[in-house]
MIDOSE-1310 file (N, C-alpha, C; in nm, 2 decimals, decimal comma, always signed):
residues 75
xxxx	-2,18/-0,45/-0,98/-2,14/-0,32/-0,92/-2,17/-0,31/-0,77; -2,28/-0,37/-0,76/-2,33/-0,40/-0,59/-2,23/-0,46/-0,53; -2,15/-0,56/-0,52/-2,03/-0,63/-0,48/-1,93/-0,52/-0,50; -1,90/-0,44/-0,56/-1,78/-0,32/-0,56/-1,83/-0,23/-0,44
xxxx	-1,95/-0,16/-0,43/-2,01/-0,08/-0,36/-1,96/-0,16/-0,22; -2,03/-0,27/-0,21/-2,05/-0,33/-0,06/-1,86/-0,35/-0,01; -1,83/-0,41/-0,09/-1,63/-0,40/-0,08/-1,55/-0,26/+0,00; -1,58/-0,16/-0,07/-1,58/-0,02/-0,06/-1,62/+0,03/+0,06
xxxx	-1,72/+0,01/+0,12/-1,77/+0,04/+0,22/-1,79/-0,01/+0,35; -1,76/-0,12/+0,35/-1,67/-0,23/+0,45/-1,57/-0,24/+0,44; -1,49/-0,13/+0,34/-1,31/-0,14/+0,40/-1,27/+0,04/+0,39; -1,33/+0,06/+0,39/-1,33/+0,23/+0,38/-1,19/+0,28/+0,45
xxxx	-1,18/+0,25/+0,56/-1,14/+0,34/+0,65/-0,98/+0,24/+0,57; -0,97/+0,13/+0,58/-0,83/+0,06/+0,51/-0,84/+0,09/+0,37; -0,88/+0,14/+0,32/-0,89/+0,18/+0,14/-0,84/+0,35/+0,18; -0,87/+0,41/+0,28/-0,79/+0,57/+0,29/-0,68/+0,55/+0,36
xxxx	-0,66/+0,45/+0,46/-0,52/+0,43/+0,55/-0,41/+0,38/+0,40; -0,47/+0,29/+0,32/-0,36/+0,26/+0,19/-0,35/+0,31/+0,12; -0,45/+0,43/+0,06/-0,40/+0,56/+0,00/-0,31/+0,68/+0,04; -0,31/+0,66/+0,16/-0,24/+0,76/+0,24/-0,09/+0,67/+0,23
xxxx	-0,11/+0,58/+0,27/+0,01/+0,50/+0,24/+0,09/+0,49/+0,09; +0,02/+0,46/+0,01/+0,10/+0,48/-0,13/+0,12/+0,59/-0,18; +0,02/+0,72/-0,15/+0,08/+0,87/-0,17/+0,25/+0,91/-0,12; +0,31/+0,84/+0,01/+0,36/+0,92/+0,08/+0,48/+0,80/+0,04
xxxx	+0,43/+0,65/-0,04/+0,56/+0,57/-0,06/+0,59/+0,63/-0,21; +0,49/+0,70/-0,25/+0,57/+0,76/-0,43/+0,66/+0,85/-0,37; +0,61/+0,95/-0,31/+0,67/+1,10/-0,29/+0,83/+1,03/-0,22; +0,81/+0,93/-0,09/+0,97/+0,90/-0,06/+1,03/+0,81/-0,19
xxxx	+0,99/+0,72/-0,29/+1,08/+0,65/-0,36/+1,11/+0,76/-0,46; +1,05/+0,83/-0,55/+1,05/+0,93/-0,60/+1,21/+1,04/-0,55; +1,21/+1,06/-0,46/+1,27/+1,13/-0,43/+1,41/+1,03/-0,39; +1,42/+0,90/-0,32/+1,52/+0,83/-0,35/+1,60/+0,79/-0,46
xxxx	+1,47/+0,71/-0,55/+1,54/+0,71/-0,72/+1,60/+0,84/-0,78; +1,50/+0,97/-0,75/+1,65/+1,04/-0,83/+1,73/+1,06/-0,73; +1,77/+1,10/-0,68/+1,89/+1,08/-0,60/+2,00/+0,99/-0,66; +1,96/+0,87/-0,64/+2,08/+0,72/-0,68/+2,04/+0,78/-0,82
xxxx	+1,94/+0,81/-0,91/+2,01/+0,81/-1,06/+1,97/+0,94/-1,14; +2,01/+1,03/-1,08/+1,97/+1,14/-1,13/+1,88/+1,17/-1,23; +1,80/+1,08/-1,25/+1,72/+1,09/-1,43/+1,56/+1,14/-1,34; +1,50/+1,23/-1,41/+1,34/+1,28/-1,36/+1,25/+1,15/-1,40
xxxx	+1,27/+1,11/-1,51/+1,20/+0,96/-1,60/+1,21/+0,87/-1,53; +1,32/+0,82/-1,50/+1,36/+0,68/-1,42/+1,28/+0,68/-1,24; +1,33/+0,79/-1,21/+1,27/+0,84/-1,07/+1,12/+0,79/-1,13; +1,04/+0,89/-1,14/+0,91/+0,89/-1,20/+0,85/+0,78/-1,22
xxxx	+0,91/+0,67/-1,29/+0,89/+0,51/-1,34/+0,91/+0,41/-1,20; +1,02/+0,43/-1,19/+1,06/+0,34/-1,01/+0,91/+0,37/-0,94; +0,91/+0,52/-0,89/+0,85/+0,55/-0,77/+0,69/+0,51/-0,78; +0,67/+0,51/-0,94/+0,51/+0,45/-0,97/+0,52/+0,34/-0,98
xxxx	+0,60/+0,22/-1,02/+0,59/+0,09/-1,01/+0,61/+0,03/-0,89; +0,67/+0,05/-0,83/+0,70/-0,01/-0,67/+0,63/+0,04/-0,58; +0,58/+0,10/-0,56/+0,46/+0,17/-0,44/+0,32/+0,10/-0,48; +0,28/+0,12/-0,63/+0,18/+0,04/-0,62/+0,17/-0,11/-0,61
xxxx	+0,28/-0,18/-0,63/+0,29/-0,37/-0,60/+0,28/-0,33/-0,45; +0,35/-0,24/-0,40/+0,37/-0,22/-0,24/+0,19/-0,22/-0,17; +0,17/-0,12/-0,25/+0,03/-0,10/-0,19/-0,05/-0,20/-0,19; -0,05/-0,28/-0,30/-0,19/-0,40/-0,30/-0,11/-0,49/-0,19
xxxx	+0,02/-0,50/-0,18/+0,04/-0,62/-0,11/+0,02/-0,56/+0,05; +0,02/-0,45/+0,07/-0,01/-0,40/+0,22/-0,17/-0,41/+0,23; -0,25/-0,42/+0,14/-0,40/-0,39/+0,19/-0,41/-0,56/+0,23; -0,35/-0,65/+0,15/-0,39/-0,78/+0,18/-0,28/-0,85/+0,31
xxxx	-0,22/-0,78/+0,37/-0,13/-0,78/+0,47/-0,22/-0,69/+0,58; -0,32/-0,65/+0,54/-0,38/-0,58/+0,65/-0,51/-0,69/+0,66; -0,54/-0,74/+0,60/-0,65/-0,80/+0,57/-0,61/-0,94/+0,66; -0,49/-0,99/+0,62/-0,51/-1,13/+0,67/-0,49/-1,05/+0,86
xxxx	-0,42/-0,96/+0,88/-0,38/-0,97/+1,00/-0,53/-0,89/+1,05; -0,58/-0,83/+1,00/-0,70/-0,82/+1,09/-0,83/-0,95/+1,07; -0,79/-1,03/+1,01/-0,87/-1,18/+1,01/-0,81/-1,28/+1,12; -0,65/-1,28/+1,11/-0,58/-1,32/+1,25/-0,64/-1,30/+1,35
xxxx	-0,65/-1,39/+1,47/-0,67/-1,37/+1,62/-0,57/-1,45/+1,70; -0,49/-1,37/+1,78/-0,40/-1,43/+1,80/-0,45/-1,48/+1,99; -0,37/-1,58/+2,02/-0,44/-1,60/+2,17/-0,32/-1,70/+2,23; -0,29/-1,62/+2,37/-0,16/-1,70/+2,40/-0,14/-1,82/+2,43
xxx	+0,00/-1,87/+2,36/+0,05/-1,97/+2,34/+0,06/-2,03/+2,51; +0,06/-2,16/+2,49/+0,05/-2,27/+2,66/+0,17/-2,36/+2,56; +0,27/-2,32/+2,74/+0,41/-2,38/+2,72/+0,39/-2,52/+2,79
């Protein structure tokens, strides 16, 4: 549990930027799926399954690039 705590708290501020992020990717897919298929279920199902693959892969897209250092390239 100490390893969860210490994880948590050294990514804080990126664990609320990617909730803020998958809140606001349900509400847009959500609202795209019904649209293309009129169904409330289908919407509902889309908009929860694809935002959250979205989200884990954005926290580890944030992760490598804030482990990245980039330093310019010699032509």
């Amino acid at each position: 549990m100490a390893h969860v705590q210490k994880f948590i708290n050294n990514n804080q501020r990126m664990l609320k930027k990617t909730l803020s992020y998958y809140i606001m990717h349900i509400t847009v897919a959500m609202i795209v799926a019904y649209v293309v298929t009129g169904n409330l279920l289908i919407a509902a199902t889309l908009s929860l399954l694809e935002p959250t693959v979205q989200a884990f892969a954005f926290f580890i897209h944030e992760r490598i690039w804030e482990r990245k250092t980039f330093s310019p390239q010699k032509h």
